[in-house]
N, C-alpha and C positions, 0 to 999 in steps of 0.2 A: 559777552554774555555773562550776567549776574552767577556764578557758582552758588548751587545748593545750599541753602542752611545746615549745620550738625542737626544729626536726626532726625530730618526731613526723609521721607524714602525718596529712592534711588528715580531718575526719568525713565521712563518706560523708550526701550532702544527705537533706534529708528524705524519706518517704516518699510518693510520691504513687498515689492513685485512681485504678486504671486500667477505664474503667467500657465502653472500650469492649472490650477481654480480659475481663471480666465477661460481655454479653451474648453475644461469640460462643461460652463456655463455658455460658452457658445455650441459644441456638441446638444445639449441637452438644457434649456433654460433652468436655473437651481441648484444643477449639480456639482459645480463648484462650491456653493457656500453649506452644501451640506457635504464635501467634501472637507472645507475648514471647520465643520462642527456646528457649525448655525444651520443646523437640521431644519427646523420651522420656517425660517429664513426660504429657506431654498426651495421646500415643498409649496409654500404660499406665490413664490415665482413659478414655479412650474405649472399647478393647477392653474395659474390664472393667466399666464402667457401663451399656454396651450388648448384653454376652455376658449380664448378670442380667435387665435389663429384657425383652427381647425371648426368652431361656428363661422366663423369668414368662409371658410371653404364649403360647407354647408350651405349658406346662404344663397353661393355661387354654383350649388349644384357639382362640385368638386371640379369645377372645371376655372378655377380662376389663378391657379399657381402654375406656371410655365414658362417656358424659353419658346421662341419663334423661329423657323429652320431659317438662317439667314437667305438661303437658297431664294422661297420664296418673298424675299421683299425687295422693293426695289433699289436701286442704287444709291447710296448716304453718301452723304460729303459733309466734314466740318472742318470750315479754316480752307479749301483745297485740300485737304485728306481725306481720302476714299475708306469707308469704314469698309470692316468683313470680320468673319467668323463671330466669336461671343461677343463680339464689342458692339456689332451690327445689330445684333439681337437684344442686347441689355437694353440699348439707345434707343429702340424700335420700341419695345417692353421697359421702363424705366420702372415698374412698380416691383417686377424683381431686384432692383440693386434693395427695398428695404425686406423684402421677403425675404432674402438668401439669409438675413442675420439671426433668423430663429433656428438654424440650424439644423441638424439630419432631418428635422420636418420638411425642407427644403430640398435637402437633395436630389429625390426621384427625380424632379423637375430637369436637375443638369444631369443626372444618367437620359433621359429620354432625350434630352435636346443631343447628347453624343452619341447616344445611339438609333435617331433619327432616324427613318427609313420612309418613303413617299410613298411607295409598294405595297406598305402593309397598315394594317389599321390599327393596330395594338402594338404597342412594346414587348422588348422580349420578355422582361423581369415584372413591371408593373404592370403590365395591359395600358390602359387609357388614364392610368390615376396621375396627371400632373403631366398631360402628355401633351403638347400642341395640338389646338382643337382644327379641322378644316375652317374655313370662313362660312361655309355652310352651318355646320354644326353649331359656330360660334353665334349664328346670327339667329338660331333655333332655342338657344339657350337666353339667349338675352330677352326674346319675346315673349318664352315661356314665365322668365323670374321677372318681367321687369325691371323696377330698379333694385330689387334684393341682389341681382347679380355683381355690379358697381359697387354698392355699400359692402359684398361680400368681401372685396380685394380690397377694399379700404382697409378693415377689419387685421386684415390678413396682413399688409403693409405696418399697421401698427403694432401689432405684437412683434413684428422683426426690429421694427426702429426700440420698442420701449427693453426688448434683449441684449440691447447695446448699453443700458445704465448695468442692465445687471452682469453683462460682460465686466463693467467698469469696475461695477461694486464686490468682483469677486478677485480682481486684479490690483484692488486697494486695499483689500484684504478688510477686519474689523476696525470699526472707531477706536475701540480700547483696548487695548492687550496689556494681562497682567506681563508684569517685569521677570525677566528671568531669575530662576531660584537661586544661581552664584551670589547676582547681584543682589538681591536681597540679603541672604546668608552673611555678604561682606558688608553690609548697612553697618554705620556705626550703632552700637545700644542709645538710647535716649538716656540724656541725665537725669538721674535721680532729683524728684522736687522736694525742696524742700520741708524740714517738716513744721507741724502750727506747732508744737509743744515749744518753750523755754530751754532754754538749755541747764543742766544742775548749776547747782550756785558750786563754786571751788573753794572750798578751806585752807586757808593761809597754814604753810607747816610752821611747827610750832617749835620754839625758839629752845635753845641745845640747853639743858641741863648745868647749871655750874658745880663746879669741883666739890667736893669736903672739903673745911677749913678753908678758902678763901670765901674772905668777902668780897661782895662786889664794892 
């Protein structure tokens, strides 16, 4: 690799991993890059990651973000392996694996699916918000919204998958970062240009004095 020109500034250092601006932007879509100072940044992903997810759930009557009790489904096999517990559920439910990525908007979902109970009709913490609907219930909801119900969890599916760029974009950190101030500080000065004027004219020194009394 070509080395730098004199006077050229300094390359801005490597890029590094910022994995804790990653998790607060999967916690809270934004809040990473308004944790590295791209305020604007971050508020413009969160208003609008969170204005699609939560009108998705809307749509759906707030009944479209869930886990399914593996209990009740039937027997899965893939390959000869017998599915169970979350894995039964996800695979049953596949539009959770892009929901989960919006984050604690997501969560209630897996507290209700682990604290499941067939006995009771509400949650303990949530009541019914993100709670496995009966097949009853679910088939009441569907006839009621038609098809806003389906386009609901579309919605909801794409704001977790489009959380995953800005996961990305907050674990790549900014395009440009100024250079640290050492490195600057230690920059060589740029050379002086030169100047348009002439340079003086030089006068010849002037030839030594002869004696008294000799001639030349």
């Amino acid at each position: 690799m070509a080395s730098p020109k004199p006077g050229s500034p300094p390359e801005p250092p490597p890029v590094k991993l910022d994995f804790l601006a990653a998790l607060l932007s999967y916690l809270i879509p934004g809040l990473g890059q308004v944790y590295q100072g791209r305020v604007g940044k971050g508020l413009l992903f969160f208003a609008g990651l969170y204005l699609l997810f939560f009108y998705g759930m809307a749509m759906g009557q707030w009944r479209n973000v869930w886990l399914p009790d593996p209990a009740e489904l039937p027997e899965m096999e893939v390959r000869s392996v017998r599915l169970g517990g979350w894995v039964k559920a996800v695979w049953s439910r596949p539009q959770f694996a892009g929901q989960f990525w919006i984050g604690a908007a997501a969560w209630p979902a897996v507290y209700q699916y682990a604290a499941y109970d067939r006995g009771k009709e509400e949650g303990p913490v949530f009541g019914t918000f993100q709670r496995a609907p009966t097949e009853a219930e679910l088939n009441d909801v569907q006839r009621r919204s038609s098809k806003r119900w389906d386009l609901g969890w579309v919605y909801t599916v794409i704001a977790g998958v489009l959380n995953l760029l800005v996961i990305y974009d907050a674990l790549a950190g900014p395009m440009f970062r100024d250079p640290p101030k050492d490195a600057a500080d230690d920059s060589p000065a740029p050379a002086a240009e030169p100047s348009a004027d002439p340079p003086p004219p030089v006068t010849p020194p002037a030839p030594p004095a002869s004696p008294e009394g000799v001639t030349p």
